[in-house]
N, C-alpha and C positions, 0 to 999 in steps of 0.2 A: 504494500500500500504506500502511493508519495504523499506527499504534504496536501498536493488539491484533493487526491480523494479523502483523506483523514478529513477535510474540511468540507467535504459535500453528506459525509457518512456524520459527522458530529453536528452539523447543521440539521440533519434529516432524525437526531437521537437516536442513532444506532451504536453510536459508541459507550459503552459502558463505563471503561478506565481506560485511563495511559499508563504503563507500567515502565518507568528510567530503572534499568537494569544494567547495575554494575558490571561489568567484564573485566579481565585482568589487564594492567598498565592503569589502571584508571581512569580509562572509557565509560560511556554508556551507550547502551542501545535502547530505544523506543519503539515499543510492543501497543500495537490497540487492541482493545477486546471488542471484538462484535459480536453477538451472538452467541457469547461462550468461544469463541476462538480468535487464539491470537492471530492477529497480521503483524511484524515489523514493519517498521519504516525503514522505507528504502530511498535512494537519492535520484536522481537524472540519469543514473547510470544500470539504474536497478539495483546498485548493492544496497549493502545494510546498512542505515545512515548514523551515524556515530556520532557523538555531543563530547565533549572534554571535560563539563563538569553540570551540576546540576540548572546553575544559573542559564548557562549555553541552551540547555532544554528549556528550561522556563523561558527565556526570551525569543527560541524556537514555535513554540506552542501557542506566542501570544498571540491574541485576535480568535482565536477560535473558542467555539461555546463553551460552558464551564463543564466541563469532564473530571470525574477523579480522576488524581496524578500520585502515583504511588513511587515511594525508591525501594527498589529488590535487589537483594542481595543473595543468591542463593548459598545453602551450605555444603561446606566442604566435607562434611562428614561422612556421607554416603560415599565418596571418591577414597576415603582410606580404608588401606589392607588392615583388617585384621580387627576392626572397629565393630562395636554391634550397631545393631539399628536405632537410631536417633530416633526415630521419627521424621516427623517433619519438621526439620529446625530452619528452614527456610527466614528471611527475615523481610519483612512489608510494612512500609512506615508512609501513612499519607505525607505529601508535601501541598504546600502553595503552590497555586500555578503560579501565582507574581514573585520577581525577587525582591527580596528585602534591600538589596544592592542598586 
């Protein structure tokens, strides 16, 4: 999904949440929910469009109708040998769409 459809689909209140999903370096990527299913955003080139810090997404996102905006961090725990089962230690923390910056 690019920027105009995320903004044709959240205009039309199909969008649930945005989800800024930590990646390793310090990235993030932005996941919409439609329907129960993620779409990423992706850029002009179709990859997967990538933000530097959360401010970058918040001032990405602006203009468009108010959607939950969540920061996800998933857990490493499931990824290690020898570890039991956590559960679901996944981590979801609502943000502002506006920065305080």
């Amino acid at each position: 999904m690019n920027l105009q459809q995320l903004s044709t689909e959240a205009r039309a209140g199909h969008v649930e949440e945005l989800n800024l999903i930590a990646i390793e370096g310090g990235d993030f990527l932005i996941e919409a929910r439609v329907k129960g299913h993620a779409h990423p955003l992706v850029d002009k080139l179709g990859k997967r469009l990538q933000v530097h810090s959360v401010v970058d997404a918040q001032r990405l996102l602006e203009g468009l109708p108010a959607v939950p905006l969540h920061l996800v961090h998933w857990s490493m725990d499931d990824e290690m040998c020898g570890g039991g089962d956590a559960g679901d230690s996944d981590l979801k923390i609502p943000m502002p769409r506006r920065s305080a910056w």
